[in-house]
C-alpha positions as CSV (number, residue, x, y, z in Angstrom):
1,X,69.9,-147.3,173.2
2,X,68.3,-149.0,170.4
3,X,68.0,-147.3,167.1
4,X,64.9,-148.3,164.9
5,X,64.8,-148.5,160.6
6,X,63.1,-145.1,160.7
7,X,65.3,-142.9,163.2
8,X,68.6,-144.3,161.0
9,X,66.7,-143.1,157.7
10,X,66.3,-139.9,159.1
11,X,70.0,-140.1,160.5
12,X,71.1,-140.4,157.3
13,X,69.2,-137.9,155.1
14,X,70.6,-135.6,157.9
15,X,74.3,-136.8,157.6
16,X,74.3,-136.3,153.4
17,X,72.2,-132.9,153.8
18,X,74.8,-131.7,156.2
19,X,77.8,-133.3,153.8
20,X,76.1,-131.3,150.7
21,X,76.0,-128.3,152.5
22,X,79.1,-128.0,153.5
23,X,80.7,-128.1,150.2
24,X,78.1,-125.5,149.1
25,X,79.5,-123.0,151.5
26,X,83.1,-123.9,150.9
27,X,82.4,-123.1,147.1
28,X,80.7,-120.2,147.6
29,X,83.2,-118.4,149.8
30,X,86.6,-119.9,149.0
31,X,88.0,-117.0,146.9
32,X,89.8,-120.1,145.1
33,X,86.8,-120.6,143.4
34,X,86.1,-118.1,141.1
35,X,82.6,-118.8,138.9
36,X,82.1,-115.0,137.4
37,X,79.9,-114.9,134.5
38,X,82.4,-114.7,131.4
39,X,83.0,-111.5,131.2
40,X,81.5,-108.6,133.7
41,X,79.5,-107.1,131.1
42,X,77.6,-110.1,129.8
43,X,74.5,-108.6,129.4
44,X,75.7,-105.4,127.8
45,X,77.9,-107.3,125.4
46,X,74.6,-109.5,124.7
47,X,72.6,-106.4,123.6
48,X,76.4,-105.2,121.1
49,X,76.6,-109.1,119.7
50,X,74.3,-108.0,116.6
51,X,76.3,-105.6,115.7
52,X,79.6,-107.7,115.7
53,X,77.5,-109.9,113.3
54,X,77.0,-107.6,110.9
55,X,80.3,-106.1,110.8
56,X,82.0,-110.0,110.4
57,X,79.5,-109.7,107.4
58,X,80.5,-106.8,106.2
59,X,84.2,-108.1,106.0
60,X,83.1,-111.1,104.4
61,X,81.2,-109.5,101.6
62,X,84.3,-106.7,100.8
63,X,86.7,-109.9,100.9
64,X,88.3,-108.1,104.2
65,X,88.9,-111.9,105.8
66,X,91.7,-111.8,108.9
67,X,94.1,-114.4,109.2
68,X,95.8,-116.1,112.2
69,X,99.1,-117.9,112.2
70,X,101.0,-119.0,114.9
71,X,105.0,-118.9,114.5
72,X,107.7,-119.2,117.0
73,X,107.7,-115.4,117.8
74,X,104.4,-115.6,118.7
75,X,100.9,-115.0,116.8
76,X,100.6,-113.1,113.5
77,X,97.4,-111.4,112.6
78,X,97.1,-111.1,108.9
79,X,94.7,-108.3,107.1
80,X,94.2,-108.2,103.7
81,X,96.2,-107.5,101.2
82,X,94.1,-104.9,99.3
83,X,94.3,-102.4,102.0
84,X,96.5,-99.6,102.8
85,X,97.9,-100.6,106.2
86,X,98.2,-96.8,107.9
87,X,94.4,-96.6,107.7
88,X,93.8,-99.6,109.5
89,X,92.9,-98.6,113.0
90,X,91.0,-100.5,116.4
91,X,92.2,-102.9,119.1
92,X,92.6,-106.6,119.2
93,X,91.3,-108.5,122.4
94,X,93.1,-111.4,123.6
95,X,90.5,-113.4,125.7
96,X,91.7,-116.7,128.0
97,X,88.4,-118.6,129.1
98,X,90.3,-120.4,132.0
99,X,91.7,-117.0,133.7
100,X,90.6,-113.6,133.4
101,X,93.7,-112.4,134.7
102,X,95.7,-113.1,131.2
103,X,92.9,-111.0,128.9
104,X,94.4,-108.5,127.4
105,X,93.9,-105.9,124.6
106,X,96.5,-104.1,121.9
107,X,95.7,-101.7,119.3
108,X,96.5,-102.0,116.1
109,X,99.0,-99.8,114.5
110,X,100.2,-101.5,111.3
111,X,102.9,-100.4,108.9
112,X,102.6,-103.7,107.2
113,X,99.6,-106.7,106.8
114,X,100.9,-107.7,109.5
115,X,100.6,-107.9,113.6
116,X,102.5,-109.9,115.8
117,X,101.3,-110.7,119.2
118,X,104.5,-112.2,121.3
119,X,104.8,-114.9,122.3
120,X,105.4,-114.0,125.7
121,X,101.9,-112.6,126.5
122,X,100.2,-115.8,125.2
123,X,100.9,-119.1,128.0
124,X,99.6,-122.4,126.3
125,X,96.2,-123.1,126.1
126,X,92.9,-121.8,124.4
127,X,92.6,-118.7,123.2
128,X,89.5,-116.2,121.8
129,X,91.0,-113.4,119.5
130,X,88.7,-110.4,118.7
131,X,89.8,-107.6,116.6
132,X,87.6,-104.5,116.2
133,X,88.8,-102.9,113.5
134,X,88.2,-100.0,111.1
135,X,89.5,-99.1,107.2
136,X,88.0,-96.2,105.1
137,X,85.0,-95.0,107.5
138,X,83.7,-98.6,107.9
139,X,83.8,-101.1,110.9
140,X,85.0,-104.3,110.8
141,X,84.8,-107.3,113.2
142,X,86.8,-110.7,113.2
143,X,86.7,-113.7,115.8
144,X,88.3,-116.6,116.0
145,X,89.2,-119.7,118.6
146,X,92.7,-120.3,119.0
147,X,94.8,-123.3,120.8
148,X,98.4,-122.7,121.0
């Protein structure tokens, strides 16, 4: 059988379609393969982000600026020194991009400036700190990028 220029064009197209295809289905349900939006609440957390904004602002005017380091024991979150630490309240959210599975949130219940985060609960890699935090009836919000 003889096989013309036009019948091994078509041939073809069919072969990469096919080839395409494949890996499309093997993406989709391979439970490997996880592509969730970011978080499961994107849209909702869309509609909150203003109000992050303004309370990062809020911080900033008052002077009420967070800090991170990181130390052998793990992370230390800093607050302020003009504040009395027992009326600091709200969470801190530990956020890994690469795996969901590793988020993880901790309240804050200071008795000093500071909060340690061990090192334990924090594998290498990139890391998206959040704290939501109140002092005297007003709402703060800090955000930060970390790689450790």
């Amino acid at each position: 059988m003889k096989i013309n220029w036009g019948t091994g064009i078509v041939i073809a197209f069919v072969l990469f379609i096919s080839f395409i295809l494949f890996f499309v289905v093997k993406m989709n349900t391979n439970k490997q393969y996880e592509h969730d939006l970011v978080s499961k609440d994107y849209y909702k957390k869309e509609l909150e982000y203003q109000e992050k904004i303004n309370k990062a602002k809020k911080a900033s005017d008052k002077g009420y600026q967070l800090s991170t380091l990181q130390t052998d024991e793990g992370l230390v979150v800093t607050f302020p020194k003009g504040i009395i630490p027992e009326k600091v309240s709200g969470e801190i959210f530990m956020y890994r991009p690469s795996n969901k599975l590793l988020d993880f949130t901790a309240p804050i219940q200071l008795t000093e400036h500071d909060i340690l985060i061990p090192i334990s609960k924090l594998p290498d890699g990139r890391w998206n700190i959040e704290v939501d935090w109140s002092y005297a009836n007003e709402n703060f919000y800090y955000k930060s990028e970390l790689n450790l």
